[in-house]
C-alpha positions in Angstrom: 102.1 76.4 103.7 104.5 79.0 104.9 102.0 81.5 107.1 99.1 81.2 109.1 95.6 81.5 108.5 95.7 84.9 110.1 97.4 86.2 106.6 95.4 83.8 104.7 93.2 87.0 103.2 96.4 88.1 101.1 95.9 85.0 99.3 98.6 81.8 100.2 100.1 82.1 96.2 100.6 86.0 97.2 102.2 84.7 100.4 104.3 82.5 99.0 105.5 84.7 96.2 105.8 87.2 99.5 108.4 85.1 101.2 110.1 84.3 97.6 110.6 87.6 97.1 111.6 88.8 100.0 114.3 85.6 100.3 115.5 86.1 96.7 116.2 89.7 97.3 118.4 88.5 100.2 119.7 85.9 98.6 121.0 88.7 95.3 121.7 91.7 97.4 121.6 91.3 101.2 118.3 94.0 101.4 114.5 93.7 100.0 112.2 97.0 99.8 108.1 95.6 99.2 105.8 98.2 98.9 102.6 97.5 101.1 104.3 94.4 102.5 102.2 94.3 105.3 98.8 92.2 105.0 96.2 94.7 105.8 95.0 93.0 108.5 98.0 93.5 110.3 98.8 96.8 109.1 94.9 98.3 110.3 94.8 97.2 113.7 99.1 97.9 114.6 98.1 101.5 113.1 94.9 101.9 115.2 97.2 100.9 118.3 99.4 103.5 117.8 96.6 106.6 117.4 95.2 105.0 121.2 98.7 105.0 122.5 99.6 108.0 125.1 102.2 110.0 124.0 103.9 109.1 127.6 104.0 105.6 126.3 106.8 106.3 124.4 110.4 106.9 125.9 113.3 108.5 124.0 115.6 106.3 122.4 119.3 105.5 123.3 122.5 104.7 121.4 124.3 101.7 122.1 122.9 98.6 125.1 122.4 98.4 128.6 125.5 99.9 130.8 126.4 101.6 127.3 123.2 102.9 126.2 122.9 106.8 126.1 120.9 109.4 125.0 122.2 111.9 122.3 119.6 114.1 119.6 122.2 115.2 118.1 122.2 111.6 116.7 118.9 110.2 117.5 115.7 111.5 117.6 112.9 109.2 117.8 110.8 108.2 120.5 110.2 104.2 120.6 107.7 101.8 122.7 108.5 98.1 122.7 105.8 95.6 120.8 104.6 92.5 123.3 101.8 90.6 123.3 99.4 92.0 125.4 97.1 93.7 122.9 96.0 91.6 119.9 97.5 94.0 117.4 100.9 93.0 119.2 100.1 89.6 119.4 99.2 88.8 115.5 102.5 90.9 114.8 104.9 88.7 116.1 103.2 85.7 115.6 103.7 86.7 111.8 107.0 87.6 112.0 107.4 84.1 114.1 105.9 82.2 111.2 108.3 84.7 108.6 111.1 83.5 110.7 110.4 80.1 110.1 109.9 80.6 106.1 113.1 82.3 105.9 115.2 80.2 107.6 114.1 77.3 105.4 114.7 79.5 102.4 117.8 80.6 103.5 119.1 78.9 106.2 120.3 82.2 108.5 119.8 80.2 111.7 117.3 83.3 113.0 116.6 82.9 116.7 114.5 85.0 117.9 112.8 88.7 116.9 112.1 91.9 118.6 110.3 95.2 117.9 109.6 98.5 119.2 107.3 101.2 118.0 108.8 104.7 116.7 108.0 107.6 116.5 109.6 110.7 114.9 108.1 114.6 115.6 108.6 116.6 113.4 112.5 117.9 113.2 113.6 114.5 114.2 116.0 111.9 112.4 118.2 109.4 113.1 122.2 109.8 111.3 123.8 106.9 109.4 124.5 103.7 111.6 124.4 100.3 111.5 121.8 98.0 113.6 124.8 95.7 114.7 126.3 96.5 118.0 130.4 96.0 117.7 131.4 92.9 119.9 127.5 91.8 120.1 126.9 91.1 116.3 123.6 89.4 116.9 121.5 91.1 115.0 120.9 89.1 111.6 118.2 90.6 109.7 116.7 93.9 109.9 113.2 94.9 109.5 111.2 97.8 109.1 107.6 98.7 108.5 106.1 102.1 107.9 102.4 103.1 109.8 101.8 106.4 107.3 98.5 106.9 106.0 98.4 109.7 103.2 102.4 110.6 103.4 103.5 112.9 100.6 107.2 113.4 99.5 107.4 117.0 100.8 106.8 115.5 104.3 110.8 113.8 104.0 111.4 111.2 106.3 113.0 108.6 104.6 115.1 106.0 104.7 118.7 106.2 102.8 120.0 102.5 102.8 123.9 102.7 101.9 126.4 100.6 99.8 128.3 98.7 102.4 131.9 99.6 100.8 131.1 103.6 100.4 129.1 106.5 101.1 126.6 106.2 98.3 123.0 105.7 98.9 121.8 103.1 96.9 117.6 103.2 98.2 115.7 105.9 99.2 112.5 104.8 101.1 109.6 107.0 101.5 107.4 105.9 104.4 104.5 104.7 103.0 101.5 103.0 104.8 102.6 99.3 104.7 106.1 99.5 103.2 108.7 96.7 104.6 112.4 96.9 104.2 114.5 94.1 105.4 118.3 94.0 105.2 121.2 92.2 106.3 121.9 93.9 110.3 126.1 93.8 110.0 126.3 95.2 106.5 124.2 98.1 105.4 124.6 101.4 106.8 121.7 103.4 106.8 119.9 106.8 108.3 116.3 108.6 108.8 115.7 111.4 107.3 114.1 114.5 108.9 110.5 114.1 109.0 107.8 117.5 108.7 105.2 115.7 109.9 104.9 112.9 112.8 106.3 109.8 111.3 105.7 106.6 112.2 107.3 102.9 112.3 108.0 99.5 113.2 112.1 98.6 113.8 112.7 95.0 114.6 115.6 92.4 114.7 115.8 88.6 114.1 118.6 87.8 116.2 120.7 84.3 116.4 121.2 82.4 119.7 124.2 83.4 121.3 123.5 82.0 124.7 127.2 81.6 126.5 127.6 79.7 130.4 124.1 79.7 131.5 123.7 83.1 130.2 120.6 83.6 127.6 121.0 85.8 125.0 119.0 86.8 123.4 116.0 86.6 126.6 113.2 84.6 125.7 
């Protein structure tokens, strides 16, 4: 059995075919797009967090890491809050993607480490231009995931993700945020952007990242 029993209400065949699905797509085309992805049970009490969350919770996000990190809206213009395990929404969150970890490096052998995730959230105006999740000269990011927290979004309300053909400038998936979508794509090789959202927008963005520890040095932090 590939999950726990936390997930076990989707059904363990419609897990498994899940996980096949999702590796398959990898596998084919380095990026997967499942509509409501997200067991319910997961997706309820992550989106009930976010509606208690104060909006001074959230801290604007940066470009680049550490020493190089900056701020720039002319590029960026989400507001993110970093998932632990403190509250049980938190908790059950990455003990899935733990548990996904482990199914997918048996499916596909990636050699994925560890995971992190942050909360974001886009006001209305904001975006986020074309980049890729990979930092140049700290290529640990693997595997890309996101997951969309929007009840009720309609087309008009924009917002969505353009995931782009590694060798040119052509989109080849536009994702609309819907309630429970996951999109999960190779980290180095797919360029992608946010569109502007009308409305409040909001996600899940989260890494699997390979063990690069170097000279006593642990990266990523455990």
């Amino acid at each position: 059995m590939y999950i726990s029993e936390f997930s076990h209400p989707r059904g363990q065949f419609q897990q498994e075919r899940f996980i096949s699905t999702v590796a398959n797509q990898l596998r084919l085309q380095g990026y997967c797009v499942v509509p409501k992805g997200l067991p319910e049970l997961l997706a309820e009490p992550l989106y009930a967090q976010l509606q208690k969350e104060n909006a001074e919770n959230f801290k604007p996000a940066g470009i680049g890491r550490k020493s190089d990190k900056v701020l720039n809206e002319a590029v960026r213009g989400d507001s993110i809050q970093w998932i632990d395990n403190v509250t049980s929404a938190g908790a059950e969150w990455l003990r899935w993607m733990e548990e996904l970890k482990i199914a997918l490096n048996r499916e596909l052998l990636l050699g994925l480490f560890s995971f992190e995730s942050h909360f974001a959230c886009y006001a209305p105006g904001a975006f986020y231009k074309k980049h890729l999740d990979a930092f140049p000269g700290d290529a640990n990011r693997v595997l890309s995931v996101v997951v969309y927290l929007n009840a009720d979004w309609q087309q008009e309300d924009g917002g969505e993700l353009l995931l782009y053909d590694p060798q040119s400038d052509h989109a080849i998936e536009t994702v609309s945020p819907d309630f429970g979508t996951m999109v999960f794509f190779l980290s180095e090789e797919f360029p992608h952007e946010v569109c502007v959202a009308q409305k409040k927008r909001y996600s899940i963005a989260g890494w699997y990242r390979l063990n690069s520890s170097m000279n006593g040095l642990i990266d990523p932090p455990r």
